[in-house]
C-alpha positions, 0 to 999 in steps of 0.5 A: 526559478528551479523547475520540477518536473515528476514522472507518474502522477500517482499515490507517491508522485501527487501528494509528494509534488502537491507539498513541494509546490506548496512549500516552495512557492519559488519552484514550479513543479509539474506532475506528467503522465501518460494517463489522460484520464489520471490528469484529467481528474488531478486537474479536476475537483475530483481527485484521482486518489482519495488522502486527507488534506490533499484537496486542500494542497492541490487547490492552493498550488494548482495553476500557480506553481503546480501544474498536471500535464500529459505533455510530457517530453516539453515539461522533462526537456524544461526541468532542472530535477526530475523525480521518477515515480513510476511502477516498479511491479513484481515481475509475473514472467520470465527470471526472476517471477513472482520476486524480482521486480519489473524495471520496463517502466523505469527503463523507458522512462531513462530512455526518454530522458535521455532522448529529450534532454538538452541540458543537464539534469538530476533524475531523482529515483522515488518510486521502490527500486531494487538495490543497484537500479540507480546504477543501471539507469545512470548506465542507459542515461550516460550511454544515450547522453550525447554530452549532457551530464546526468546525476542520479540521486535516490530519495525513497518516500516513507510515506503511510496512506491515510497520512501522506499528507501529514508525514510529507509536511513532518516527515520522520526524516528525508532520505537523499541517496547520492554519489560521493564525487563533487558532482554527485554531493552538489546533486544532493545538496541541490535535492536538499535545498529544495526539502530544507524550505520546511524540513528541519536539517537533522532530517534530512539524512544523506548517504550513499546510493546504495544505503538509500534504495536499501534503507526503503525495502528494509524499513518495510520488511522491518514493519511488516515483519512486526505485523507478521509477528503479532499475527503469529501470536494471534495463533497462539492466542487463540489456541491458549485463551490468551488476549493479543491486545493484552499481550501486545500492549505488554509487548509495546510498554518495552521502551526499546520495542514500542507500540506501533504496528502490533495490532493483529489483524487479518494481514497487512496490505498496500502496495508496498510491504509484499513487493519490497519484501520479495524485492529484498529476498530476490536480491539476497538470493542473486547475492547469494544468501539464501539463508537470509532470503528465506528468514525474510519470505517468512514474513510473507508466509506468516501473512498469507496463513494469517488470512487463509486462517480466517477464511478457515475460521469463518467457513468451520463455525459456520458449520464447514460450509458457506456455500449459498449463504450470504456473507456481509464483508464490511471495509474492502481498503487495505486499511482505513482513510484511504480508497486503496486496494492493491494486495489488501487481505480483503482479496484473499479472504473474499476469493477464499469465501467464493471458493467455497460458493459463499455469496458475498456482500461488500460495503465500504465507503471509499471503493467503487464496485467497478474496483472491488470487481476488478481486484477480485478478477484480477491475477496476482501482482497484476493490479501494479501494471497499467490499467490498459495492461491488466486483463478486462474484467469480466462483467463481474464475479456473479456471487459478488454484490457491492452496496453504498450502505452498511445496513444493506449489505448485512441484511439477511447475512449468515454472517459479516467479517469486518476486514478494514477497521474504518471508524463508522464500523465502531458506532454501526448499530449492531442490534439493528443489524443482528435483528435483520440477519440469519440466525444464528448470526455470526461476526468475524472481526478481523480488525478488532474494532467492535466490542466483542462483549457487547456484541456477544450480549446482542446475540451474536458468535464472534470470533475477533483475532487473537481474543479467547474464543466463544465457547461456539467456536471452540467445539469448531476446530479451524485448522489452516 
């Protein structure tokens, strides 16, 4: 029997080891952390991480062939392939800050490898690493190997939140990274049996070490330089009388360009798209292309003006100031079906509108107040440590209130900006809502979910990105 053993029981890491389990019931797959609390709750009917399907999975495989454990050196010294998932954060000190990412995790857990291995392994890299990390590993496991044969293989996930389930069962293609010697290919191909129980084979796709940790940074850089570029269109939009929606449904009708990933929004979030990126820059610049770092740190830019523009837009039409005034932010996720916060653009817009002394409101309906105040106290790139590494939350940030309900959360608002475009926010009854608000009422819709139109007849000022302006908001010039 092959046995799997994962490192970091997380966002990738769970779902992923769920579907091997329930695809190949010949395996046993193990998922270990050091998180007592994380396992306890994978090993609970309370998942840790909320992902449609994923319940489903769990419950069929766990106790059978799926297992979640904190014993992690016996589970690593039993496994034949051991898939490594833990955090790569970017890094917030010393050479490289702000960019590179941080390797300590990455780094300790090939030192334990190495400690407790007693026969040979395949460690598998699946957590987002820079380009040549797989080379650095293999250097620490071969100098700590005591004569145990170790291959490295790199298997990045392309997995979309709100989805994982549904792409780990169809995926668009499995990505297997090796080296070129016989054992290196035999590595890959033993990586390749465990996939083809369910993957069709023209998916499953092998190349080099390097190609592989490179083809998952630039598949996000690729992504999220589409948002970024809708999002700059919004701009335009807005200052010509433009539609976004008309322009990108134009756009994405070109067979070579296609439709997805051209909704304008507020930003992009997750946990991926911001680090990769400056993952990718920091590699250029240390490879000496700075002309190709800074065509990929635009992404980033265009990101952060897109949301500092919003904040703009709401605290100009609300006549340049919002202090003392309650705002309803309705969706805090970085986008719908998921409970995920890390890097969202609700962040940035709720701090911009704290910075003005607004009081804000939040309802969403899979993020718990204690992670809303956490997020909003938090530093950059902090929320990518462990949660005993992140700075305490203070109590909580006063001006800030968290509801389970969408109705309380907007009652005697000045206004409401939706920022995640969950459905429940399409079918709200709006009129209830305007009648229990401040007049004037305003919405900013920062995901393009609601009719503007009809939102406009109940007596709402709307401002939806990239559509052509009230007539309110044209005499209140935001400028970023």
């Amino acid at each position: 029997m092959v046995k799997i053993c994962c490192l970091g029981a997380g966002y990738v890491g769970g779902p992923t080891m769920a579907v091997i389990a329930l695809k190949c019931p010949d395996v046993e797959v193990c998922v270990v952390d050091i998180s007592v609390a994380r396992i306890n709750a994978w090993n609970s009917d309370q998942l840790p991480i909320y992902e449609p399907g994923l319940d489903d999975v769990v419950k069929q495989c766990r106790g059978r062939n799926l297992f979640f454990s904190n014993d992690i050196e016996k589970h690593v010294a039993e496994a034949d392939i051991i898939f490594v998932s833990v955090n790569t954060p970017t890094k917030t000190r010393g050479l490289g800050a702000g960019k590179a990412a941080d390797l300590t995790y990455w780094e300790s857990a090939a030192r334990m490898i190495a400690d407790v291995a007693k026969s040979d392994k395949i460690v598998v890299e699946k957590s987002t690493v820079p380009v040549k990390t797989a080379e650095a590993i293999e250097k620490i496991l071969t100098h700590n190997s005591k004569g145990i044969k170790f291959q490295i293989l790199s298997n990045p996930e392309f997995l979309a939140e709100g989805t994982a389930i549904e792409d780990l069962f169809m995926p668009d293609r499995v990505l297997i990274g090796g080296r070129e010697t016989p054992e290196g290919q035999k590595a890959v191909k033993a990586l390749k049996d465990v996939y083809a129980h369910w993957v069709p084979e023209d998916r499953i796709l092998t190349t080099n070490l390097w190609s592989a940790e490179l083809s998952k940074l630039a598949a996000n850089a690729f992504l999220a330089q589409r948002i970024s570029s809708v999002n700059a269109i919004s701009a335009l939009c807005e200052a010509t009388g433009a539609n976004v929606a008309e322009v990108a449904y134009a756009v994405g009708k070109d067979s070579r360009i296609g439709p997805r990933f051209l909704n304008a929004s507020v930003g992009f979030g997750g946990s991926c798209f911001q680090k990769d990126i400056l993952n990718l820059v920091y590699i250029c610049e240390c490879n000496g292309l700075p002309e190709v770092a800074n065509y990929w740190k635009q992404v980033i830019k265009i990101n952060d003006y897109q949301k500092s523009r919003f904040v703009n837009r709401v605290v100009s039409s609300m006549f340049n100031t919002v202090s003392g005034k309650k705002i309803a932010v309705l969706g805090f996720a970085f986008k719908k079906d998921t409970g995920d916060t890390r890097e969202t653009a609700a962040i940035d817009v709720c701090k911009g509108l704290l910075g003005d002394k607004a009081k804000i409101s939040i309802y969403d309906p899979q993020v718990t107040e204690d992670q809303i105040q956490r997020d909003l106290a938090m530093n950059k790139f902090d929320w990518d440590h462990p949660i005993h590494l992140q700075p305490m939350s203070p109590s909580a940030v006063k001006q800030v209130s968290v509801t389970w309900d969408a109705y309380e959360a907007t009652k005697g608002a000045h206004g409401i900006c939706i920022l995640t475009e969950w459905d429940e926010f399409k079918t709200l009854d709006y009129k209830k809502i305007y009648d229990s608000m401040q007049k004037p009422a305003f919405l900013f819709d920062g995901r393009n979910v609601i009719d503007a139109e009809k939102m406009r007849e109940i007596g709402f000022i709307v401002y939806s990105i990239g559509k052509p302006l009230d007539p309110w908001l044209k005499d209140m010039p935001a400028v970023a």
